[in-house]
C-alpha positions in Angstrom: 105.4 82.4 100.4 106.3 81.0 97.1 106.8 83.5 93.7 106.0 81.9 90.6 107.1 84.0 87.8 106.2 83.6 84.1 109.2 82.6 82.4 107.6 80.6 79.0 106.8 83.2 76.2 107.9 83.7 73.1 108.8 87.8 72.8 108.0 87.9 70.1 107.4 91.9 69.5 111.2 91.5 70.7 112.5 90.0 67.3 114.9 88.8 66.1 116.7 89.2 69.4 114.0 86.9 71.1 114.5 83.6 67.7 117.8 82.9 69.6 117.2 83.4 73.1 114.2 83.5 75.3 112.5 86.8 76.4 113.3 86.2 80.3 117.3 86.0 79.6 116.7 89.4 77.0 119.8 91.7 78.8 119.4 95.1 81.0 122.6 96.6 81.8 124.8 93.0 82.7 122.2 91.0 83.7 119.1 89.5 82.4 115.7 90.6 83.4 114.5 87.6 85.0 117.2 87.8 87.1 116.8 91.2 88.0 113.2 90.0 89.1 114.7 87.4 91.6 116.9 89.6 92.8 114.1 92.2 93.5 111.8 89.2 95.5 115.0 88.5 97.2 114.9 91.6 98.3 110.6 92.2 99.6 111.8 88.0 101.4 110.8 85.7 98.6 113.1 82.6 98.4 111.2 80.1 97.2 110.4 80.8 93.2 109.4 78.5 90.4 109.6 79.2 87.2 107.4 78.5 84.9 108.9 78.0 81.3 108.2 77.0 77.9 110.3 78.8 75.1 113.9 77.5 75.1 113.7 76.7 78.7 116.9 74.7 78.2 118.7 78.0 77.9 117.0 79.4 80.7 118.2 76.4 83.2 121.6 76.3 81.8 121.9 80.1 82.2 120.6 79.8 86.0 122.9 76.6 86.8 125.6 78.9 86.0 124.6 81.3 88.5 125.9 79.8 91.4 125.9 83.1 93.8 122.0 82.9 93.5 122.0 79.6 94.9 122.0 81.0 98.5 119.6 83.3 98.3 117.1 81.6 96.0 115.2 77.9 96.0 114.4 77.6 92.5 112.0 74.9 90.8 111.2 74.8 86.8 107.4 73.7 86.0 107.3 72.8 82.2 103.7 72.1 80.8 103.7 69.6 78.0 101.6 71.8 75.8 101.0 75.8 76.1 98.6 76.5 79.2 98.2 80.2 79.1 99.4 82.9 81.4 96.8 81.5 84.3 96.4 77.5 82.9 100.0 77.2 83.7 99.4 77.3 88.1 97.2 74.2 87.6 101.2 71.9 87.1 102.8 73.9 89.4 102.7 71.8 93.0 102.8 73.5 96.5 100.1 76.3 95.9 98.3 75.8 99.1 99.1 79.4 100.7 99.0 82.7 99.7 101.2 83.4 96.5 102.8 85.8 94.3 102.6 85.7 90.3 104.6 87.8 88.2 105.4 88.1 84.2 109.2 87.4 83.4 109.6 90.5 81.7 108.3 93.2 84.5 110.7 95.6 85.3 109.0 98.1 88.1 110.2 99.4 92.0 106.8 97.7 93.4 107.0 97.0 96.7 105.9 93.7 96.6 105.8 92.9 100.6 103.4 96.0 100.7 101.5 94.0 97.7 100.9 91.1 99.9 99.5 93.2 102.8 97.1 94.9 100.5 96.0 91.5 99.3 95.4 90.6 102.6 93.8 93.1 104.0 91.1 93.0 101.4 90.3 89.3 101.2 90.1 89.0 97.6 90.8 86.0 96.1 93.2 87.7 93.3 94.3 91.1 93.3 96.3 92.8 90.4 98.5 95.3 90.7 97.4 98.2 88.3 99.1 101.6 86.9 98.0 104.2 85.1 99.1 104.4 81.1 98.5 106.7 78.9 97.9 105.5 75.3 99.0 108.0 72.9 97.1 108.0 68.9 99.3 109.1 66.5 96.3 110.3 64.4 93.7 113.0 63.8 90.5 111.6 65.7 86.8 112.2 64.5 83.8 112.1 66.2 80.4 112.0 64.1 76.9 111.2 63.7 74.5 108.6 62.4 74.4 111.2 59.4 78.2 111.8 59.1 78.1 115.2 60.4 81.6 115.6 62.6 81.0 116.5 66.0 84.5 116.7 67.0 88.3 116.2 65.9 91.1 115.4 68.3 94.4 115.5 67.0 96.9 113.3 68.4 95.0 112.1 71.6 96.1 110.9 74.6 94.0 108.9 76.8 95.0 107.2 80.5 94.3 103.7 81.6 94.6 101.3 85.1 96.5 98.6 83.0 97.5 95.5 85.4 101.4 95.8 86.0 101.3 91.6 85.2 101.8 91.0 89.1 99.5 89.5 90.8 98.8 87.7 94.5 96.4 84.7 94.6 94.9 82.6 97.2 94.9 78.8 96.4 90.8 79.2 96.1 91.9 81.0 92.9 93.3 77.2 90.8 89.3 75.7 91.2 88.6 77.8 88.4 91.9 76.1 86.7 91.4 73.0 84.7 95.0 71.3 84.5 95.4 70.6 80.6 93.3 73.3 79.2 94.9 76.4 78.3 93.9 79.4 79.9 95.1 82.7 79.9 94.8 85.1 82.9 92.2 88.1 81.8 89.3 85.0 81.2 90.2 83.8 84.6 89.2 87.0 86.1 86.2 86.8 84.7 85.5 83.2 85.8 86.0 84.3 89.2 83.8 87.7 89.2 81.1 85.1 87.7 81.4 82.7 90.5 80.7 85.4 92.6 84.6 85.6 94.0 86.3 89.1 95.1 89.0 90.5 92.7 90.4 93.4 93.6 93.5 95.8 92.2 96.3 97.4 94.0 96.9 100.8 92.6 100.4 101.7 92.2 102.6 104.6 91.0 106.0 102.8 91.1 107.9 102.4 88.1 106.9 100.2 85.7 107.5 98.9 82.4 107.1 95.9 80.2 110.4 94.7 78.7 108.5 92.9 76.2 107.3 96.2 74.2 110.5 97.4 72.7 110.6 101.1 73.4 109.7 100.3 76.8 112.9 98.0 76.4 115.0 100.4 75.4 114.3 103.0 78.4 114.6 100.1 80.8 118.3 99.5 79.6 119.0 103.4 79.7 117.4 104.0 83.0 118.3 100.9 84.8 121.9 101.9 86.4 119.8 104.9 87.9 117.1 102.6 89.4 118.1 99.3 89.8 121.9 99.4 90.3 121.8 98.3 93.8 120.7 95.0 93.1 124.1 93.6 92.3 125.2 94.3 95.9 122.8 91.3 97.4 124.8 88.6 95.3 128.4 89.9 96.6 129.7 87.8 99.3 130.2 89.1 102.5 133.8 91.1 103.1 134.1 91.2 99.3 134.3 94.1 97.6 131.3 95.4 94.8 
């Protein structure tokens, strides 16, 4: 099964780190996230990702050429649109997606268990399914409820409120790119919604795993305090075997 994984945006909420190098190379403990990801598909049997970049993609390739203990384990392609396609317009260049396959944002840091992913998908026929976790959304502000004559009916101070909020990984079934016009940029929340139109099954994985999106910078900075904790056995799948950690 290939993995294609997101690898073309900006970061911007990540500035100024993100005006000199791209999002998917933005560090967590030694190593960048994207390369934390790969290590973690490595690990559910992915080998065969492509990366789909945009955004100083030069650094990314130079970074990954460099990376030659990865070479083993991982069959990597770059897919480089010639204008901005959007977060789902972007699968209509990328070759090979005749099976089952797995999409995933560059900047995803989370324990899913993404073999368990692909048996849910599976087992429920959909043409997409998202994975989904609960977030809650917390208003630093008095909230006020009131009616059409501006009587209050109710203050909340500093509410919280929960949402299923996709994790920004995702399985597809090659049915899925019809709805994909190469050329035309599309991002991924309207192509759900071309596919419930068309009649076609979407369905969400629920998930409590640990999550969060390196791209939002508080979430960045308990990824990088956290990490050592969570993810620190990832390093031993690049060490040759016989060496030492």
């Amino acid at each position: 099964m290939k993995a294609v994984i997101l690898a073309g945006g900006r970061g911007t909420r990540l500035a100024p780190f993100t005006t000199v190098f791209p999002k998917p190379l933005v560090p967590i403990g030694d190593r960048p996230i994207l390369e934390l990801i790969m290590l973690q598909l490595v690990k559910h049997g992915f080998r065969d990702m492509v990366l789909s970049v945009d955004y100083l993609a030069d650094l990314i390739r130079a970074y990954f050429n460099e990376r030659k203990q990865l070479a083993p384990l991982v069959n990597l392609t770059y897919v480089r649109d010639e204008a901005p396609a959007g977060t789902a317009g972007s699968l209509a260049s990328i070759p090979g997606l005749d099976e089952t396959f797995l999409v995933m944002n560059g900047d995803v840091l989370t324990t899913l268990d993404y073999s368990k992913l692909v048996a849910y998908h599976r087992q429920h026929g959909g043409a997409l399914t998202i994975a989904v976790r609960k977030r809650t959304v917390k208003i630093d502000l008095g909230v006020l409820d009131f009616d059409a004559d501006n009587v209050v009916t109710d203050y909340r101070e500093k509410p919280e409120f929960a949402y299923d909020v996709s994790m920004g990984v995702y399985v597809y079934e090659p049915r899925a790119l019809a709805h994909i016009t190469r050329g035309t940029y599309l991002d991924f929340p309207e192509l759900v919604l071309r596919l419930m139109r068309a009649g076609e099954k979407v369905v969400v994985y629920p998930s409590s795993d640990y999550w969060l999106d390196i791209g939002r910078p508080d979430d960045y900075a308990r990824a990088c305090e956290e990490f050592p904790a969570r993810f620190g056995d990832l390093a031993a799948l690049l060490v040759p075997p016989g060496a030492t950690p």
